[in-house]
C-alpha positions in Angstrom: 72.7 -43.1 -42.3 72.5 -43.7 -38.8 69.4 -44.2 -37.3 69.8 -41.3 -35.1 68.4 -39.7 -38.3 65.4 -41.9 -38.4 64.0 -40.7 -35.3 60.9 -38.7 -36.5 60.1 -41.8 -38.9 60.5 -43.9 -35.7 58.2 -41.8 -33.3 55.5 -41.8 -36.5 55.6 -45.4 -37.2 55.2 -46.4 -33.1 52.5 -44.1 -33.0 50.4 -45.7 -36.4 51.5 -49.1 -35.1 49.7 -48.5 -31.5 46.8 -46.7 -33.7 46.4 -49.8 -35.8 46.6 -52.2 -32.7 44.1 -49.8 -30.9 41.6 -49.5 -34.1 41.8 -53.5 -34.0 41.0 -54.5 -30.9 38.5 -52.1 -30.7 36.6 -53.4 -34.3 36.7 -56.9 -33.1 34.5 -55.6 -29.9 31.9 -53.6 -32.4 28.6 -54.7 -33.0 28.8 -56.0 -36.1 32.5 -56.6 -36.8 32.1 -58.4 -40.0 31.1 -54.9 -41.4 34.4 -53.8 -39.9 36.4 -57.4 -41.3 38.5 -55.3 -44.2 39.5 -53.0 -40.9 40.9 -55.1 -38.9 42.7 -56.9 -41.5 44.1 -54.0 -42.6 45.1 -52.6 -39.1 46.9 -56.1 -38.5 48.9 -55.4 -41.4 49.4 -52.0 -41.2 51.2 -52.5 -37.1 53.2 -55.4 -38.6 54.8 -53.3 -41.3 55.2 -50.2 -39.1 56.6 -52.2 -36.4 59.4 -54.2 -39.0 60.1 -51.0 -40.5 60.3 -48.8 -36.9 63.0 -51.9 -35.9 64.7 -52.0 -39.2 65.8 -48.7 -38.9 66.8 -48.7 -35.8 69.4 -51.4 -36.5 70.2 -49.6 -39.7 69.0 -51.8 -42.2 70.3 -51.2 -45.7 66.7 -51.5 -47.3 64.9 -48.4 -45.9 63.7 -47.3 -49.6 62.1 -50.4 -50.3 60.4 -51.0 -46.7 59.6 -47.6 -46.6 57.8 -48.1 -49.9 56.0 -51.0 -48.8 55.4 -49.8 -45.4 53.5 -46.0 -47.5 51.7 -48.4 -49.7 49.9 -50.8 -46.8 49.3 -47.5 -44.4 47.7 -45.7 -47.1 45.2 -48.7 -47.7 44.7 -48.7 -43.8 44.4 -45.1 -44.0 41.6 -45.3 -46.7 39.7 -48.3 -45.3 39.8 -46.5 -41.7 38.3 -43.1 -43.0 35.1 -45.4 -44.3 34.3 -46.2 -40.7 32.3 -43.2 -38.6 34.1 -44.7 -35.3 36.3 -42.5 -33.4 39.2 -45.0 -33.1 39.0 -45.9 -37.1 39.6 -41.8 -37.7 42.0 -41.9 -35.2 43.6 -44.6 -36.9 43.5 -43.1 -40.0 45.1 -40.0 -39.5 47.9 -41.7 -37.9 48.1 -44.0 -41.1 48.6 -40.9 -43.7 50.6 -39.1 -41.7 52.6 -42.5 -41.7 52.6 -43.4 -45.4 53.1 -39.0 -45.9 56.6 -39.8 -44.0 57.5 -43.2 -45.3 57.3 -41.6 -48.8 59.2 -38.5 -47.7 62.1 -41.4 -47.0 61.7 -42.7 -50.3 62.5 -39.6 -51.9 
């Protein structure tokens, strides 16, 4: 499959990447950021895997199911971390996360 096909998987996993790299920068400048510690490690991997994925599939790699697995996996866990937080860019970032993992398990199937 070309990756002319991928293009709404692409647009979703730039959007959670810049979510994640958004929701991390902005923990590490909270108040007390060692309540927000499981956060930000979680938005670091969360960007890292979207962005692998969102490059893999744009050179038309031949593992999509088992990144895209991966990649659903780590953004739900970001997701679910992010929701715990009242702050408007960990909601933010958790929205984009499920929508994420939603899609990356749409590919799987």
């Amino acid at each position: 499959m070309s990756h002319e096909n991928y293009q709404s998987i692409i647009k979703t996993l730039h959007e959670c990447m810049t979510a994640c790299n958004h929701c991390y920068d902005a923990c590490l400048k909270e108040e007390d950021v060692k309540m927000m510690v499981e956060c930000i490690r979680l938005d670091r991997e969360c960007a890292d895997i979207c962005s692998y994925l969102e490059q893999a599939l744009g050179r038309g790699t031949p593992f999509v199911s088992e990144l895209a697995e991966a990649c659903a996996k780590i953004c739900e866990a970001c997701g679910n971390e992010c929701q715990n937080h009242d702050h408007d860019h960990c909601k933010k970032c958790a929205e984009a996360c499920l929508k994420c993992a939603e899609e990356c398990r749409r590919l799987v199937a």
